[in-house]
Structures are given as structure tokens and as C-alpha cells.
mmCIF file of the N, C-alpha and C atoms, coordinates in Angstrom:
data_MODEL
# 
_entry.id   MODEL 
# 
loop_
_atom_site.group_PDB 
_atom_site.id 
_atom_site.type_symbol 
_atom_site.label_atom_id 
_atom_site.label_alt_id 
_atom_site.label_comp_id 
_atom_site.label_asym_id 
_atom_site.label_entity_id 
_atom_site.label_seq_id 
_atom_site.pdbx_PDB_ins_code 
_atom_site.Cartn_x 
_atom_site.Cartn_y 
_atom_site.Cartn_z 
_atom_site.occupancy 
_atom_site.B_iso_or_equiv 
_atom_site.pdbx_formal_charge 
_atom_site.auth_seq_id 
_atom_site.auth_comp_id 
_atom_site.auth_asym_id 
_atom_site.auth_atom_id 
_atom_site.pdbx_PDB_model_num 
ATOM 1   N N  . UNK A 1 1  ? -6.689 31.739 3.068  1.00 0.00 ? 1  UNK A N  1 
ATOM 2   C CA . UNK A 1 1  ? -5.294 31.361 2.902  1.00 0.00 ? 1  UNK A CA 1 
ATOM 3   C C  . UNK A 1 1  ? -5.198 29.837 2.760  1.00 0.00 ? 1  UNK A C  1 
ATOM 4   N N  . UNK A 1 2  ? -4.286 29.278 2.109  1.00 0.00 ? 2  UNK A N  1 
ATOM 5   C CA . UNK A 1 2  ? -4.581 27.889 1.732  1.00 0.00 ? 2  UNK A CA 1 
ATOM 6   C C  . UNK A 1 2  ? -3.249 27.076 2.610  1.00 0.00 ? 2  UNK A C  1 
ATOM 7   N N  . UNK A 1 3  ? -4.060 26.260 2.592  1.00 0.00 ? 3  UNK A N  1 
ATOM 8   C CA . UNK A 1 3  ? -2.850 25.611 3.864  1.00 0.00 ? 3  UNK A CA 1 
ATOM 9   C C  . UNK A 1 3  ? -1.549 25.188 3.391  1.00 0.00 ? 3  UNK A C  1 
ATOM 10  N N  . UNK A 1 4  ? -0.252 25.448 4.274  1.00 0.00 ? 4  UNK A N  1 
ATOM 11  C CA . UNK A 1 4  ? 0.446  24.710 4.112  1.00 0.00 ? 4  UNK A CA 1 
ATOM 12  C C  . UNK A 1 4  ? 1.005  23.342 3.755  1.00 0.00 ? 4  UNK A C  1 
ATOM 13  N N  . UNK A 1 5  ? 1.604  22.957 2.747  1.00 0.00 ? 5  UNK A N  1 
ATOM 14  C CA . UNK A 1 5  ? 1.812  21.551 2.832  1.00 0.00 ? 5  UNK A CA 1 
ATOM 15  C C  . UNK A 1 5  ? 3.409  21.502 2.506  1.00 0.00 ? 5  UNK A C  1 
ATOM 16  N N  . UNK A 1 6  ? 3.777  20.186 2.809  1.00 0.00 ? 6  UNK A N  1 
ATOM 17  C CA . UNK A 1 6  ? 5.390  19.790 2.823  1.00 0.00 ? 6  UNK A CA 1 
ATOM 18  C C  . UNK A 1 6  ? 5.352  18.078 2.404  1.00 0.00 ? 6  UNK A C  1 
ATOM 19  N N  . UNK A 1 7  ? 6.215  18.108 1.023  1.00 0.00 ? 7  UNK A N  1 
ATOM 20  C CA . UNK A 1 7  ? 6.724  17.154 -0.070 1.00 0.00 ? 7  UNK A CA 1 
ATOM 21  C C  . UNK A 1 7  ? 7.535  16.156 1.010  1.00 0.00 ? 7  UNK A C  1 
ATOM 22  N N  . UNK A 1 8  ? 7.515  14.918 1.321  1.00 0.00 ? 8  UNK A N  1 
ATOM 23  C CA . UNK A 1 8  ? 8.338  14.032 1.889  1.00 0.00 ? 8  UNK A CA 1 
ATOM 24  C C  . UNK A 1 8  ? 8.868  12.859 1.232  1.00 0.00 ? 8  UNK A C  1 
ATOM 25  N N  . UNK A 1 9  ? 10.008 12.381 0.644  1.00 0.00 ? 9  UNK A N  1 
ATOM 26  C CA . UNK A 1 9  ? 10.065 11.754 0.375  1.00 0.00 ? 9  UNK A CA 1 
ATOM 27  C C  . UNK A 1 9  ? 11.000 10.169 0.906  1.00 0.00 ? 9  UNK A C  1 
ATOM 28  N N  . UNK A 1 10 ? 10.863 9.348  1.121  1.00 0.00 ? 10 UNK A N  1 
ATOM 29  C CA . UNK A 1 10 ? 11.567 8.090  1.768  1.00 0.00 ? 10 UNK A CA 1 
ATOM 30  C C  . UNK A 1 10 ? 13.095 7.936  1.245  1.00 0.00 ? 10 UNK A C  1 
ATOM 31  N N  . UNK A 1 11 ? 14.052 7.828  1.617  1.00 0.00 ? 11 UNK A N  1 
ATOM 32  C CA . UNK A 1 11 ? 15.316 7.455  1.074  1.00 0.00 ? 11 UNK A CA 1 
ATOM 33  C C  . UNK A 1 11 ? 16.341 6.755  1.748  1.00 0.00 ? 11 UNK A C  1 
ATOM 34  N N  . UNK A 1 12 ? 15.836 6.001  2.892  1.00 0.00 ? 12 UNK A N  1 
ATOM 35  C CA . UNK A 1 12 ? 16.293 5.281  3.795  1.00 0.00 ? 12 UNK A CA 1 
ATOM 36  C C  . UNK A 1 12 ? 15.338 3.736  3.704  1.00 0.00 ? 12 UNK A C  1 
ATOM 37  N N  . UNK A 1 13 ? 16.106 2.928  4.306  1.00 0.00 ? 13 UNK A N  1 
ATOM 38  C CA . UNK A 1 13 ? 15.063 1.727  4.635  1.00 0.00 ? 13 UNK A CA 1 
ATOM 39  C C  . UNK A 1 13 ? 14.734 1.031  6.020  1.00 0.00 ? 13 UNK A C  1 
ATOM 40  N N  . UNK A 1 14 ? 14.179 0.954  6.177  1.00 0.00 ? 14 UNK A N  1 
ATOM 41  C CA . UNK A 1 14 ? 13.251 0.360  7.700  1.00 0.00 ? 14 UNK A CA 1 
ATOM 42  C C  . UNK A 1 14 ? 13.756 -0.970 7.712  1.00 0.00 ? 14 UNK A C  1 
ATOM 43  N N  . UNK A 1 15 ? 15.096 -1.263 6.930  1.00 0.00 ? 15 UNK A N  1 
ATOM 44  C CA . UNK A 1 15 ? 14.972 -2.717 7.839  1.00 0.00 ? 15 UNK A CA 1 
ATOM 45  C C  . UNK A 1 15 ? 16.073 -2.526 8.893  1.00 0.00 ? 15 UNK A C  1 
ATOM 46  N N  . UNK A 1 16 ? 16.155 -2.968 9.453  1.00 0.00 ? 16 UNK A N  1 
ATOM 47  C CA . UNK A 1 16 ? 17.539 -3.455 11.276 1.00 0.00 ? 16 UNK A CA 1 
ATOM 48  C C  . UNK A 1 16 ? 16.970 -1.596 11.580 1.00 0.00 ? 16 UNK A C  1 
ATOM 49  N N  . UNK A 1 17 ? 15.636 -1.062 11.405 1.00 0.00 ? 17 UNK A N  1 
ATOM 50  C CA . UNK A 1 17 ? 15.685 -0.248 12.672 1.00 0.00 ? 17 UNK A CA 1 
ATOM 51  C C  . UNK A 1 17 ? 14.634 -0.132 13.466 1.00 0.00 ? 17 UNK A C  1 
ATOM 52  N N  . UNK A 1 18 ? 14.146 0.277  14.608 1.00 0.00 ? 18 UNK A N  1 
ATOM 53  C CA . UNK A 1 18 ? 13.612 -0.168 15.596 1.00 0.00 ? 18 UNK A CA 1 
ATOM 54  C C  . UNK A 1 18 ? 11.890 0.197  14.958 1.00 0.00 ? 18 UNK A C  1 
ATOM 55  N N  . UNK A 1 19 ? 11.164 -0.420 16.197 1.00 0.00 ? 19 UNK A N  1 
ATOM 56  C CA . UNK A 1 19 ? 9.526  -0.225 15.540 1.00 0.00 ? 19 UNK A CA 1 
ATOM 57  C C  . UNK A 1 19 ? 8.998  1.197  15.402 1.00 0.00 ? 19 UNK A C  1 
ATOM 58  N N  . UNK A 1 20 ? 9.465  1.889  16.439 1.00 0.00 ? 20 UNK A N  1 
ATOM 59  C CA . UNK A 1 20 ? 9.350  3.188  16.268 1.00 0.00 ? 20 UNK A CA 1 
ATOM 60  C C  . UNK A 1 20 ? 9.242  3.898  15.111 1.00 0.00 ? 20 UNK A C  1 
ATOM 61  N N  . UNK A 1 21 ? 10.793 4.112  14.594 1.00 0.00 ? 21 UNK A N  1 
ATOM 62  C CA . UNK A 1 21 ? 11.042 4.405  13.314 1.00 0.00 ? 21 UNK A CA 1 
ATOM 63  C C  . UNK A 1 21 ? 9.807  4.066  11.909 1.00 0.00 ? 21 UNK A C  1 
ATOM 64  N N  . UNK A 1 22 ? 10.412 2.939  12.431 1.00 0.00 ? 22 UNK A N  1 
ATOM 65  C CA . UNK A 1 22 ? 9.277  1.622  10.900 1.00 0.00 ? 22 UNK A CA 1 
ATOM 66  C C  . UNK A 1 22 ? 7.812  2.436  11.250 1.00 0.00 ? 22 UNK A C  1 
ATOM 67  N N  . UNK A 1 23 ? 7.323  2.948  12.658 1.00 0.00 ? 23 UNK A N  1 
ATOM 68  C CA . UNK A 1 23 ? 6.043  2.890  12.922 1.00 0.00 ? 23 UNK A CA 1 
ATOM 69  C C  . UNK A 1 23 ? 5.735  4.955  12.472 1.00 0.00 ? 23 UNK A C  1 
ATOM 70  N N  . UNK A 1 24 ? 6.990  5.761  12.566 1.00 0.00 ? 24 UNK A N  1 
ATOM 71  C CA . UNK A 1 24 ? 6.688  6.784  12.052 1.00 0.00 ? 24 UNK A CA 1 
ATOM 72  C C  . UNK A 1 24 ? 6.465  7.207  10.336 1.00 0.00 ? 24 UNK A C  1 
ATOM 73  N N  . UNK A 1 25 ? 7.280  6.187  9.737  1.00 0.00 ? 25 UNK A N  1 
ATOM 74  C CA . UNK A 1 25 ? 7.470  5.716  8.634  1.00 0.00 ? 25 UNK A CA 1 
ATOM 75  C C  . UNK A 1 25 ? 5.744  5.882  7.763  1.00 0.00 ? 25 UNK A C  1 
ATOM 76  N N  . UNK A 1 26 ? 5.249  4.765  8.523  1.00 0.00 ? 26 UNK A N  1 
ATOM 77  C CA . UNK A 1 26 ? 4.158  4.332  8.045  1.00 0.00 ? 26 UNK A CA 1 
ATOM 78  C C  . UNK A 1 26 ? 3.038  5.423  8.213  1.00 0.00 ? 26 UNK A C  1 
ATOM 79  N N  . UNK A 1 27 ? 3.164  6.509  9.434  1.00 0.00 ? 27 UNK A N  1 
ATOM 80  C CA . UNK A 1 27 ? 2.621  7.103  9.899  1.00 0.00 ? 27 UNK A CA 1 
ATOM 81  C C  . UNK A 1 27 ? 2.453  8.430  8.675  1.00 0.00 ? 27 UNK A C  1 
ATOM 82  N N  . UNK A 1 28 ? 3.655  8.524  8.121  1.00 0.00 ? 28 UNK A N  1 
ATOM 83  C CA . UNK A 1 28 ? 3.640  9.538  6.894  1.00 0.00 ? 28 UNK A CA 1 
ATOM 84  C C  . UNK A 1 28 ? 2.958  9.134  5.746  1.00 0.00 ? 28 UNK A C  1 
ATOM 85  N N  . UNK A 1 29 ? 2.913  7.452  6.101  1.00 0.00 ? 29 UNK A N  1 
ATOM 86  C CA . UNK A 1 29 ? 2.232  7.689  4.348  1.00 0.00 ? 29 UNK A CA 1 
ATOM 87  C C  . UNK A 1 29 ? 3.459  6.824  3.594  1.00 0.00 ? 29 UNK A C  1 
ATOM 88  N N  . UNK A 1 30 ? 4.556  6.267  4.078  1.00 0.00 ? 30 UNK A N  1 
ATOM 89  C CA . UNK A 1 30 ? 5.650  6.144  3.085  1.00 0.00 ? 30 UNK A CA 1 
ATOM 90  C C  . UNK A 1 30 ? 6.151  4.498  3.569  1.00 0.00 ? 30 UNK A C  1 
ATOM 91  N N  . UNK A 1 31 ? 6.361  4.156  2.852  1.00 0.00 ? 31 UNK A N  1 
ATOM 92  C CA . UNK A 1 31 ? 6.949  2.687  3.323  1.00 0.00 ? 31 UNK A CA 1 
ATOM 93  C C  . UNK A 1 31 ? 7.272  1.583  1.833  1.00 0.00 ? 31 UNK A C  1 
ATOM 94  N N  . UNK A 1 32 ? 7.721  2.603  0.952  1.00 0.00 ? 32 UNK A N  1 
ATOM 95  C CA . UNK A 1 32 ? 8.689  1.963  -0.011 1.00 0.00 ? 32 UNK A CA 1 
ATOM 96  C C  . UNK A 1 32 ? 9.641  2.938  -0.425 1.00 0.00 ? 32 UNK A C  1 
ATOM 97  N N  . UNK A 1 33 ? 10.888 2.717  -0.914 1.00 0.00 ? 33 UNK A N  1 
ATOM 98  C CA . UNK A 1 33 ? 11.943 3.973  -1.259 1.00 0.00 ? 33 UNK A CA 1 
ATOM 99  C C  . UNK A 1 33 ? 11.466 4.089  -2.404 1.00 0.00 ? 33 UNK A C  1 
ATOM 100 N N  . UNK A 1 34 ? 12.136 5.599  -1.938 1.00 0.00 ? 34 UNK A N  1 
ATOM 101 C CA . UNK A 1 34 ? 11.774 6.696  -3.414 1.00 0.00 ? 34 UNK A CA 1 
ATOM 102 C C  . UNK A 1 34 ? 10.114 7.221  -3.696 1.00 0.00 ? 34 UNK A C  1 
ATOM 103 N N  . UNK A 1 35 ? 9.100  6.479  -2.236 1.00 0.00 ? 35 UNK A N  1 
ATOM 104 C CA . UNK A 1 35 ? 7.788  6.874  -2.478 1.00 0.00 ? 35 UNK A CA 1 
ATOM 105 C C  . UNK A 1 35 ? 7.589  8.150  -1.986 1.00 0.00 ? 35 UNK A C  1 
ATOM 106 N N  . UNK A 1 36 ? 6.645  9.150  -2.226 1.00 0.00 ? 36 UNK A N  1 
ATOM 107 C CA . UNK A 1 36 ? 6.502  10.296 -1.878 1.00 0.00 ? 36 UNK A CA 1 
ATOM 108 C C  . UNK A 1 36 ? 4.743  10.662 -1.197 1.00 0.00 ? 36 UNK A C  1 
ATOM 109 N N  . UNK A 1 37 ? 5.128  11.588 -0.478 1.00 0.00 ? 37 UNK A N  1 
ATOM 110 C CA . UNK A 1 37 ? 4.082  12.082 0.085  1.00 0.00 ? 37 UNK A CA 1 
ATOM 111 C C  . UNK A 1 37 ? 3.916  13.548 0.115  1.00 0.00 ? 37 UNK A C  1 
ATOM 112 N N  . UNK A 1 38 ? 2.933  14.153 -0.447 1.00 0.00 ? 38 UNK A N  1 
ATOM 113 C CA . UNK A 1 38 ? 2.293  15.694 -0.092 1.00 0.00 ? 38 UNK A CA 1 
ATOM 114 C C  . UNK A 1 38 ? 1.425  15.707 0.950  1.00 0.00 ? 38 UNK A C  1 
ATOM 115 N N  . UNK A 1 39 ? 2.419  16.135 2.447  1.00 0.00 ? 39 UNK A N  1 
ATOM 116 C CA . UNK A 1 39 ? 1.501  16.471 3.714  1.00 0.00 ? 39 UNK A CA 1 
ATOM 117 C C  . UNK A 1 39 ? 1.415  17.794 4.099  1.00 0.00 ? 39 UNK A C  1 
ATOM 118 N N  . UNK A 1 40 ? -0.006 18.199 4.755  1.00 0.00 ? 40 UNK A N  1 
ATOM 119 C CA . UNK A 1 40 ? -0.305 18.995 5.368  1.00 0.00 ? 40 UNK A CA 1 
ATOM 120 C C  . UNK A 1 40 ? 1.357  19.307 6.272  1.00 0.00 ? 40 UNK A C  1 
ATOM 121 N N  . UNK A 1 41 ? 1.290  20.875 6.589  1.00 0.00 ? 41 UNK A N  1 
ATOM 122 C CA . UNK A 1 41 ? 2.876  21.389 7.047  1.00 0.00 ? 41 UNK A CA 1 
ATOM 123 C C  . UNK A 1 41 ? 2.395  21.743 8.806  1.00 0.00 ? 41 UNK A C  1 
ATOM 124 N N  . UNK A 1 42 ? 2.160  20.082 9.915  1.00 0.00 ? 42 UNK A N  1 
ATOM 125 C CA . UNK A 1 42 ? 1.863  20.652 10.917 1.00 0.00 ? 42 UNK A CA 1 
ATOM 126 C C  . UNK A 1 42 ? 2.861  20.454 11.810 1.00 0.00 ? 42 UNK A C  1 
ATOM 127 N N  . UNK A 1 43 ? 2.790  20.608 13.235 1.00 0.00 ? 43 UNK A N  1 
ATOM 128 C CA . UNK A 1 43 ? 3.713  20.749 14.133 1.00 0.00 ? 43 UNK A CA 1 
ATOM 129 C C  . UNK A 1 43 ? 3.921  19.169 14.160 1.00 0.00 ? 43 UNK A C  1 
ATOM 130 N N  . UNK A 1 44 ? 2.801  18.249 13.978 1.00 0.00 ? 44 UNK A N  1 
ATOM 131 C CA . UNK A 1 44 ? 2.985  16.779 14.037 1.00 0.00 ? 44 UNK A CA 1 
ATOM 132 C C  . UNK A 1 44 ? 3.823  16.194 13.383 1.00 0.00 ? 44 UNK A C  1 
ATOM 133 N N  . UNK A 1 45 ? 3.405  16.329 11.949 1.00 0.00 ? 45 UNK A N  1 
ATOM 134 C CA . UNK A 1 45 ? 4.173  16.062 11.062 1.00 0.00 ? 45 UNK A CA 1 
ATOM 135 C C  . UNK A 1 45 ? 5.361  16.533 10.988 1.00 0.00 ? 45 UNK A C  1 
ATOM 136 N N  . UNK A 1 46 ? 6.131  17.740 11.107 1.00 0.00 ? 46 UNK A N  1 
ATOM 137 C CA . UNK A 1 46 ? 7.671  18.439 11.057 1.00 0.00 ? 46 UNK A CA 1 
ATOM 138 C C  . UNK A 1 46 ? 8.495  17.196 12.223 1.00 0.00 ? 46 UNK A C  1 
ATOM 139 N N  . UNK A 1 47 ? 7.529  17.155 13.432 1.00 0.00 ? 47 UNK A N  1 
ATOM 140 C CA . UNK A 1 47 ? 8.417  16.251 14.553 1.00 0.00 ? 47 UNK A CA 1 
ATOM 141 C C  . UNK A 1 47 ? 8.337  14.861 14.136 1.00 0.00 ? 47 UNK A C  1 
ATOM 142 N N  . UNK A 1 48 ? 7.499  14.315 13.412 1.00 0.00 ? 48 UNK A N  1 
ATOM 143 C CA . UNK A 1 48 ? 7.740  12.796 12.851 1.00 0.00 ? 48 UNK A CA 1 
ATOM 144 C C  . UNK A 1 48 ? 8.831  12.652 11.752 1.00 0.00 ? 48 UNK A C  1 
ATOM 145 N N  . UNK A 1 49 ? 9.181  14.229 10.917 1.00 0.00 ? 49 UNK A N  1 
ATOM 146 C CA . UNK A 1 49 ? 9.855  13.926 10.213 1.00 0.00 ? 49 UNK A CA 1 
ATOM 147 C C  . UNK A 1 49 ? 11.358 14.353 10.703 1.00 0.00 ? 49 UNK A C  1 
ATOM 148 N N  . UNK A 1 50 ? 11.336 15.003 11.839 1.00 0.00 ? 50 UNK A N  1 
ATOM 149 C CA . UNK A 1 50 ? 12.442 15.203 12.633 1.00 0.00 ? 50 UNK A CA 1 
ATOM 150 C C  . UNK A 1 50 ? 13.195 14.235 13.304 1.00 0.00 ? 50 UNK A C  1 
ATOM 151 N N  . UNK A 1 51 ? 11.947 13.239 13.594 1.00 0.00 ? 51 UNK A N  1 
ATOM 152 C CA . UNK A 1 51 ? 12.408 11.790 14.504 1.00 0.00 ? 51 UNK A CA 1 
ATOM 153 C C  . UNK A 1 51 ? 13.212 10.554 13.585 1.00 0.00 ? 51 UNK A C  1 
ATOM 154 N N  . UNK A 1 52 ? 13.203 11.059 11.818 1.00 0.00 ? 52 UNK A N  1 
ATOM 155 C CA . UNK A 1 52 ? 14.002 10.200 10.835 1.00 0.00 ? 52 UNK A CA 1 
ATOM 156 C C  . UNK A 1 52 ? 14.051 10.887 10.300 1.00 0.00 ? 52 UNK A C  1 
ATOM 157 N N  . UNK A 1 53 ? 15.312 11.592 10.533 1.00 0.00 ? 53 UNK A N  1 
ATOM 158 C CA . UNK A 1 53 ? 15.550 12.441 9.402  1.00 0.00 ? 53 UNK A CA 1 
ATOM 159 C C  . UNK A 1 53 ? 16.468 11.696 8.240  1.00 0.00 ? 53 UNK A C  1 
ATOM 160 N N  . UNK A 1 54 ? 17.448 10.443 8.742  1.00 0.00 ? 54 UNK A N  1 
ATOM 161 C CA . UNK A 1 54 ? 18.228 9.948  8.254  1.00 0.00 ? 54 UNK A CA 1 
ATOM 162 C C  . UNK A 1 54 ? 17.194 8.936  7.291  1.00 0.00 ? 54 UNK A C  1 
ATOM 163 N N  . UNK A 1 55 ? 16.138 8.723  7.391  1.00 0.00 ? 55 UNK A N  1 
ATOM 164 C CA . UNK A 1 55 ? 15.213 7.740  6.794  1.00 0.00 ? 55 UNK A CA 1 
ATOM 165 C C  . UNK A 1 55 ? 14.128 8.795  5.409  1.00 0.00 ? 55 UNK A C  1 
ATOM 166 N N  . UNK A 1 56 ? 14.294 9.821  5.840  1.00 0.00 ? 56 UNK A N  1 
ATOM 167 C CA . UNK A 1 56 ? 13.289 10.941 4.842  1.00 0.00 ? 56 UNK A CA 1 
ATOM 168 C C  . UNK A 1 56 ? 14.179 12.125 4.017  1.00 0.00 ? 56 UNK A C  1 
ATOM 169 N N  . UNK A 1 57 ? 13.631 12.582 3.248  1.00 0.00 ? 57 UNK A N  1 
ATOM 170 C CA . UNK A 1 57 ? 14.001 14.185 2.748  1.00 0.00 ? 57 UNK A CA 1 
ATOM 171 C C  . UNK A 1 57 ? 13.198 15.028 2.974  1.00 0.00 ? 57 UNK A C  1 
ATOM 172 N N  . UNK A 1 58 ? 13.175 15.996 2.584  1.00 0.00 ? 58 UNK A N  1 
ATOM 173 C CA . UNK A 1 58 ? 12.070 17.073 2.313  1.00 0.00 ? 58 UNK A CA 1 
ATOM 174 C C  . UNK A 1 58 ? 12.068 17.599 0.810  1.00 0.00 ? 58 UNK A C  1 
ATOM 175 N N  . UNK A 1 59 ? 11.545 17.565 -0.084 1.00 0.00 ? 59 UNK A N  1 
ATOM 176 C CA . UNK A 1 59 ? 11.398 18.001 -1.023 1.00 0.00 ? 59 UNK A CA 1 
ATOM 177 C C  . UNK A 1 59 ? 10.986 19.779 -1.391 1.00 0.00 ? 59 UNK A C  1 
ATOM 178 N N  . UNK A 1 60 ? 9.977  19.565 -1.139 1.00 0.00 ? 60 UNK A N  1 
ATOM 179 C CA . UNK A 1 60 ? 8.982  20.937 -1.250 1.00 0.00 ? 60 UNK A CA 1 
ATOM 180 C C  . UNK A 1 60 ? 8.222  21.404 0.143  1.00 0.00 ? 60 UNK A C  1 
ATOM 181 N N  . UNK A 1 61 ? 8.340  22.527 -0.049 1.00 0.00 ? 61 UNK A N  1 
ATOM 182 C CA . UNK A 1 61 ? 7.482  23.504 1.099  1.00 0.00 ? 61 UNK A CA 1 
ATOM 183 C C  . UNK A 1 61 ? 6.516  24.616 0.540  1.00 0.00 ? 61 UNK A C  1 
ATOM 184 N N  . UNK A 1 62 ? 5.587  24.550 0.833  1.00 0.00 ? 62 UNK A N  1 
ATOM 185 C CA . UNK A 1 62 ? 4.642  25.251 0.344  1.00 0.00 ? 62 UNK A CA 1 
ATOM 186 C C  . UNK A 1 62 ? 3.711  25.833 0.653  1.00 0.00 ? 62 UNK A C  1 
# 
């Protein structure tokens, strides 16, 4: 069975918000708008992208 993965894309910006944020940001893979990422679909990743949701989308699930 082939693994899950989930499309993320940036649509917010990291500036005036805390390091956290900026530091989950980076953690995906993403740190310019409109850049995208195809990640593995794990429990890690769903809660990093849960913790900005106002900063990410979701594109694709797969």
C-alpha cells in the first residue's frame, strides 16, 4: 500500500507572528507564499498543520 501524502500550501506570512509559528512553518518545508509542499500524511505533520491553520491550506490528500 503506498503511503499517504498531503499537498500543503503557504498563504499566510510569518511576519509580526511568534517563533513558534515561523518555526512550524519552516518545519513543513515552506517559508515563501504560494510555496508548496507534498508531505508524507502523519499524525506529526496534520498537528503542525493544525497549529497554523490561518498561515497554510491543504490542497490534496492522497
Amino acid at each position: 500500500m503506498a503511503d499517504k501524502t498531503v499537498t500543503v500550501e503557504q498563504i499566510g506570512s510569518p511576519i509580526r507572528r511568534d517563533k513558534g509559528q515561523r518555526g512550524t512553518l519552516i518545519g513543513l518545508g515552506l517559508n515563501k507564499m504560494r510555496r508548496q509542499r507534498t508531505l508524507k500524511d502523519t499524525p506529526e505533520v496534520r498537528g503542525m498543520i493544525n497549529k497554523i491553520p490561518h498561515l497554510v491550506r491543504v490542497l490534496d490528500e492522497k
